[in-house]
N, C-alpha and C positions, 0 to 999 in steps of 0.2 A: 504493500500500500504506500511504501516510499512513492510511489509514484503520481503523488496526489500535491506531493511538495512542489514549488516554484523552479523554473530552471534554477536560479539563483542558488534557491538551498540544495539543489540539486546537487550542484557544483561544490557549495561547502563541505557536504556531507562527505562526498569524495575526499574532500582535503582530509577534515577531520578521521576518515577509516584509514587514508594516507600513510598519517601521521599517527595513529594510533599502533599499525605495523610497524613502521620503521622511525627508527629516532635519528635528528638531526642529517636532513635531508636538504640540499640546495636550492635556492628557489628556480634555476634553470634543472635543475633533477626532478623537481615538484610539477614543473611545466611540461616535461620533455614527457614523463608518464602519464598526468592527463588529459595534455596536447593542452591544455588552456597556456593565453600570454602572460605575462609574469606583471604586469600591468592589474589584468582581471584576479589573477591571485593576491597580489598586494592588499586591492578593495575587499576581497573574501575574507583575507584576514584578518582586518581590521572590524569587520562587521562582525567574524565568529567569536573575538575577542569582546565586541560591545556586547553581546549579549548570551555567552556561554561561562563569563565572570563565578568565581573567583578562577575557573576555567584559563588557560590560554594557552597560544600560540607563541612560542618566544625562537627568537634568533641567538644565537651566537656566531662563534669566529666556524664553527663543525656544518651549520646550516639550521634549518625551523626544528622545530621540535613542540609535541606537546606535555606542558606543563600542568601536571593533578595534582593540586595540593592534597597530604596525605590523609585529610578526613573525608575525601570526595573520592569517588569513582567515575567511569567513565561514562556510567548513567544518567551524569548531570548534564552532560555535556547533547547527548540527545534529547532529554527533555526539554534542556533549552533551546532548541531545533525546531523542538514540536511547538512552545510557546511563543517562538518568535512567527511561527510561522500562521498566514493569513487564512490559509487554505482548511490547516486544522483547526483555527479556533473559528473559523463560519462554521466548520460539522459541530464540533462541541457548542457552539451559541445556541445554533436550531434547533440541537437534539436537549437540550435543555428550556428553552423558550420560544414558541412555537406563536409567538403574537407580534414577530417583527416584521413589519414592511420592509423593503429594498433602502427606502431611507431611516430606517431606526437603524437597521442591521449596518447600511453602511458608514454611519455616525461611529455605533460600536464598535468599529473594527477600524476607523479612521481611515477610509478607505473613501474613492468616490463612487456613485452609483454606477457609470460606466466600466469601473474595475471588476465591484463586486459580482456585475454580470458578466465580465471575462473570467473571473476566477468559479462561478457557478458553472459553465461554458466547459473551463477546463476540468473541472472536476466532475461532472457528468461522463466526459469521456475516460474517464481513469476508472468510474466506478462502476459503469456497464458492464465491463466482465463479473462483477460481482452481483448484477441484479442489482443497485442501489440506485437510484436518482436522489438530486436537493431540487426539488420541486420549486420554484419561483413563485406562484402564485395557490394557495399561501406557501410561506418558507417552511418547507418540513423536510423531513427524511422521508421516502418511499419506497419501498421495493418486499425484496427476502428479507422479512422480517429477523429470521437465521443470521443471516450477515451481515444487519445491522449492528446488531447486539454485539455479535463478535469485532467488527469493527470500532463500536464504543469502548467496549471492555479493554481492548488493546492498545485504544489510545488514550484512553484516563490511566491505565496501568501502568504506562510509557513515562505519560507527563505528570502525574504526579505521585505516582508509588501505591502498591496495593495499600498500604495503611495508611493512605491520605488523600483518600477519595473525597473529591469533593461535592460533597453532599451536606445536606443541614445535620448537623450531629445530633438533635433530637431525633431526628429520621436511622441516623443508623444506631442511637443508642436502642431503639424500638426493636428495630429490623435483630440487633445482636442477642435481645432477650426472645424474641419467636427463635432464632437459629437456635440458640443453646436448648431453650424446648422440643425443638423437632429432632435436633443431634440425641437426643438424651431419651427422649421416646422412641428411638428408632435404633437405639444401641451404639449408635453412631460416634466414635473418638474421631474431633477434630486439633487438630494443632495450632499454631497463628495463622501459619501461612495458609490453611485449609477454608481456614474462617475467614480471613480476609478476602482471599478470591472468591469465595461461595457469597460473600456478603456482595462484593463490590459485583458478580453476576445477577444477583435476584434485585438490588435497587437500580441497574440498565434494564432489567426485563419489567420492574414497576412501573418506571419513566414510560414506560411505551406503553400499558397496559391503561394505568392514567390517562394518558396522551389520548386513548381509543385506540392504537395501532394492532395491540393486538387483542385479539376478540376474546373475549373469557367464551367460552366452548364447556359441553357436560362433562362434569370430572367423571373419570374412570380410575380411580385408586385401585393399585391389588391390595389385597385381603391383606396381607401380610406389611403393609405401609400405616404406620400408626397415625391417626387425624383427631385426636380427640384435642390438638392445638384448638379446633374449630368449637368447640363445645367450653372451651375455656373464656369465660365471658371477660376477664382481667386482661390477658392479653387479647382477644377479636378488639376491646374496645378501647386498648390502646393504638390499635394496629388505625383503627378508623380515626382515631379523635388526630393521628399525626397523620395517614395518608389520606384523610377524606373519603373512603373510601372502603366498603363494607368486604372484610374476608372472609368472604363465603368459599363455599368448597370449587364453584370454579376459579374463583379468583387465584386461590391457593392453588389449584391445577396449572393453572396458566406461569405462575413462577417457579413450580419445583418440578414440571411437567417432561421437561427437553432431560431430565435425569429417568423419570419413572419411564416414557416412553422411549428411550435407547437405553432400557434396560437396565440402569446403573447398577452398582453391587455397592450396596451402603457398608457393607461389612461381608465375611467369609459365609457366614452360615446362610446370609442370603442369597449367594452367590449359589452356592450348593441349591438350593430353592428355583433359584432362575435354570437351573442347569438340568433340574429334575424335570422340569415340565416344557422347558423351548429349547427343540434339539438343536437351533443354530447357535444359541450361547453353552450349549455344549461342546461344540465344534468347535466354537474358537477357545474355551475356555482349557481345553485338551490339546488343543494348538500351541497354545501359550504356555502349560506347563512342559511340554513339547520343549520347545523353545529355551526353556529356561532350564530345565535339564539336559539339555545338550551340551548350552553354553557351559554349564559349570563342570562338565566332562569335558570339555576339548581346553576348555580355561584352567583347570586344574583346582578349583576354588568350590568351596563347599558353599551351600546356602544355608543361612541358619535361622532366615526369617521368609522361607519359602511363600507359606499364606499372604503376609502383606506383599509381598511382591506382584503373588498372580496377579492381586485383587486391585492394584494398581496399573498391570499391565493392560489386565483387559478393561477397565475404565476409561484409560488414554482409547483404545482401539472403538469402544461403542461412545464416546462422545467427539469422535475425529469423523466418524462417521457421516456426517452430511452436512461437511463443513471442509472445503475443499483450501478454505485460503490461510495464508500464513499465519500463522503463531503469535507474530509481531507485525511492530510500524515499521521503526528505522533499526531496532536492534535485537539480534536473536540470544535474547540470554541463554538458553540453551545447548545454541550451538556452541556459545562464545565459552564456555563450560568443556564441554564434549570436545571438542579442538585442542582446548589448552592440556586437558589430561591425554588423549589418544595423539599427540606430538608426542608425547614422553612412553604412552603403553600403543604405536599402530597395533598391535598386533589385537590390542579387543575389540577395537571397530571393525576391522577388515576379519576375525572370529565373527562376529556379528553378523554381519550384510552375510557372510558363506553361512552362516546357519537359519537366515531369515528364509536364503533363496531354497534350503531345504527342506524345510518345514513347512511355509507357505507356498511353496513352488511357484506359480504363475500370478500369485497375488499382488497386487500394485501396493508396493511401499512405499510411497512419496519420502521423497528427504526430509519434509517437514516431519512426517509420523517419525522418522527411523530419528532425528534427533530428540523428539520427545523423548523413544524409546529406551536411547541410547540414556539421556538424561537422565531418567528415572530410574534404571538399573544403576548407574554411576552412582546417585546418592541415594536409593530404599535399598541395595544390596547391601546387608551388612558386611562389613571390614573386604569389601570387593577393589577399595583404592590401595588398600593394606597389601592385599596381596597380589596388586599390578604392581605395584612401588617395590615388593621382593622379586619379580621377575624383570628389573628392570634391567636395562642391557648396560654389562659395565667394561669401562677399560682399564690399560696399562699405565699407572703414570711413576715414574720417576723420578727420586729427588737425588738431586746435583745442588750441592750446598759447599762454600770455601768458608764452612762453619766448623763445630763439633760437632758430633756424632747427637749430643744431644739437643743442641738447636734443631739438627734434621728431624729429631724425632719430635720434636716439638709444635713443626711446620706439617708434618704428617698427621699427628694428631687433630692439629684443626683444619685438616683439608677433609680428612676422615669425619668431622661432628658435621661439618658444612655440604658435605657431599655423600658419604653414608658408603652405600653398596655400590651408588655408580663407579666410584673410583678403586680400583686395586691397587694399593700406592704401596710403593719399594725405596727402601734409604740403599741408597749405591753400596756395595763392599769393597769398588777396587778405589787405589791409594793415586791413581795418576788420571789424567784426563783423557791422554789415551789410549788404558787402559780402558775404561769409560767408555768410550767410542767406539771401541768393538761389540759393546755389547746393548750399543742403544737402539738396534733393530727390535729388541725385546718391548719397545714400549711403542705404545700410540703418542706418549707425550710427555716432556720430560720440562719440568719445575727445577729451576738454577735460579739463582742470584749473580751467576755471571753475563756480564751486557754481549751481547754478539754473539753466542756459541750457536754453532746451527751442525749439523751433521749430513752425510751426505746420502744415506739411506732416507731422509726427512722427516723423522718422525718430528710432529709440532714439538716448539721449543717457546715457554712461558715463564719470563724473567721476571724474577718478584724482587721486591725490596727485603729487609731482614724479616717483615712479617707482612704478610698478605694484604693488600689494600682491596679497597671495595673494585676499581680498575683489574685488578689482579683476580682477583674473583672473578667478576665479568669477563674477562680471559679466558677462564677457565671454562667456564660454560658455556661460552663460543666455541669454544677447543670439541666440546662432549657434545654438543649440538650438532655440529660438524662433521663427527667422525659418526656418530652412532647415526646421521640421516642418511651418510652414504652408505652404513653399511644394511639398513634396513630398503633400501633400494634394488 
């Protein structure tokens, strides 16, 4: 749905994912890869700087580079993307106030009337693959009511964090005492992050239902789904006196509905329930432990919290279901997750995808699904990082020191706390240099405090001061980066 942005933030955005990859980069290096003038990047940066703060873009004598102060991540720096940007806060305006004329709306956005209906203009063509219009006359959202929702949820999640939805907080302190009752009558353990995304989905799906968008329809609850929330006259009439609005049984249908009819598994034993009686969440639910037992065969890694797992897995799979479009706006946390740990273990993604393709054989895995997938085995599999991190692939390093015996062992020891199993680190035994030399084909990389020593077999050569500086570190990790991606090639 980036593609709903302005060329302009278009352009930023580039910079920003840029510079997020590679640190201290030339502004003719920055031009040459984007093909933009260094002119148009100059204004970029100055703009992503005005409004991505305490965020920035800095130069030195090396080239640009971004600069994250250490209590921020780099999720500020998209949300401010999303807030700067014209395009997202018209969707977020109308899908919140639904009384604006072309001139309140374009008052509100500081924009002119002739803009607001080029940026309407361009954004109708971005969201037709999705079934969505902004209807001009009145200003509303229309379409798949399905991907509006998900649309909203992605971009308030984006821009201002699941736990800072913005919404009236008596509306979600209401909305958080019905959840805790429906979790709690239905067996239901949620955690924060369970709660908050379940909250910040049923007040997008309220909005529209208030709105009139979506139709309250005759509920059809299974037997097995507790409603006695509805008969509880303490919350029904808090629920009305803050949403206006009577919660009756379809009401209540129509918000917890998109879970009960893809089947959800509120927990295991219901799961078991769903399985007994509809033989296609059978099928997959045999699939999936399929799945899941292969991988920790071919991974070598036991599971010790099997049940949450399934009961997670196949939730991702029945609520992906009829819902084709990406996960995210501008940033995939998931993927950006799933990347950073499978650079360090390839071998469990590419185990993955070869056990997907065996298990489901002919099934369409989207890359969205498979990073979800990927994502939720990385963090519900217990101690699964644990024991990627002991299979990690380690090399030879060598220390060359014109110290003592036990300086070297000193240097060894905090290369050892800093670097663990990746390293197999050796203090030299021979007394001359080259003697030394004979036998430095032995290592992938050899650690000296001598300036210039290079050998002719090549094994990397990283010169440290008398104790490891943060540069020297960083050395070394470029060293092990390096060696271990050629050798997984």
């Amino acid at each position: 749905m980036k593609n709903c942005l302005s060329k302009q933030h278009l352009r930023q955005l580039k910079i920003i994912n840029l510079l997020h990859e590679n640190k201290n980069m030339t502004l003719d290096k920055i031009s040459y890869t984007l093909g933009f003038n260094s002119r148009t990047l100059r204004k970029d940066i100055e703009q992503i700087n005005s409004y991505a703060a305490p965020i920035e873009i800095l130069s030195s004598k090396n080239g640009f580079y971004l600069y994250i102060p250490m209590n921020y991540n780099i999720d500020h720096i998209y949300a401010s993307t999303l807030k700067d940007s014209t395009e997202f806060s018209l969707i977020e305006e109308i899908f919140f106030n639904e009384n604006h004329s072309i001139d309140s709306l374009s008052e509100k956005l500081f924009i002119s009337s002739s803009t607001l209906r080029r940026t309407i203009s361009h954004l109708n063509k971005v969201l037709k693959k999705k079934k969505i219009k902004v209807n001009s006359q009145p200003l509303i959202l229309v379409g798949d009511e399905a991907e509006i929702c998900s649309l909203m949820i992605h971009l308030i999640e984006e821009k201002y964090g699941i736990a800072n939805i913005p919404f009236p907080k008596i509306q979600v302190g209401a909305l958080d005492k019905i959840l805790t009752w429906v979790a709690k009558a239905n067996n239901q353990r949620m955690d924060f992050c369970e709660l908050n995304r379940l909250r910040l989905w049923i007040m997008i799906i309220l909005t529209r239902v208030r709105n009139g968008h979506i139709q309250t329809t005759e509920a059809n609850f299974p037997a097995d789904v507790d409603t006695s929330l509805l008969k509880n006259k303490v919350l029904t009439g808090l629920f009305k006196s803050v949403f206006k609005i009577e919660l009756t049984e379809e009401v209540a249908y129509s918000l917890f509905g998109m879970f009960i009819k893809n089947k959800f598994a509120f927990n295991y034993e219901h799961l078991e329930e769903l399985m007994a009686h509809d033989d296609s969440v059978k099928v997959l639910a045999e699939r999936n432990l399929q799945l899941l037992e292969a991988l920790a065969t071919k991974l070598e890694i036991p599971i010790e919290n099997k049940e949450h797992i399934l009961i997670n897995i196949y939730n991702i799979a029945v609520l992906a279901t009829n819902l084709e479009s990406e996960s995210y706006i501008l940033y995939n946390t998931h993927r950006a997750l799933v990347d950073r740990i499978t650079n360090q273990h390839p071998y469990f993604i590419d185990t993955l995808n070869e056990t997907i393709k065996q298990v489901f054989k002919n099934s369409k895995y989207t890359t969205n699904k498979l990073d979800s997938l990927a994502y939720m085995l990385l963090t519900h599999w217990r101690n699964l990082a644990i024991h990627l991190q002991t299979r990690t692939p380690s090399i030879d390093v060598g220390i060359l020191l014109d110290t003592d015996i036990e300086h070297m062992a000193l240097i060894r020891d905090e290369l050892h706390a800093r670097f663990s199993n990746k390293f197999n680190l050796s203090i030299t035994e021979e007394f001359t240099l080259s003697a030394f030399k004979k036998k430095a084909s032995m290592y992938d990389v050899i650690v000296t405090n001598i300036p210039g020593l290079s050998f002719k077999n090549s094994p990397m050569v990283v010169c440290i001061s008398m104790f490891p500086t943060p540069l020297d570190i960083k050395n070394l990790h470029n060293c092990y980066d390096k060696i271990t991606s050629t050798s997984n090639k």
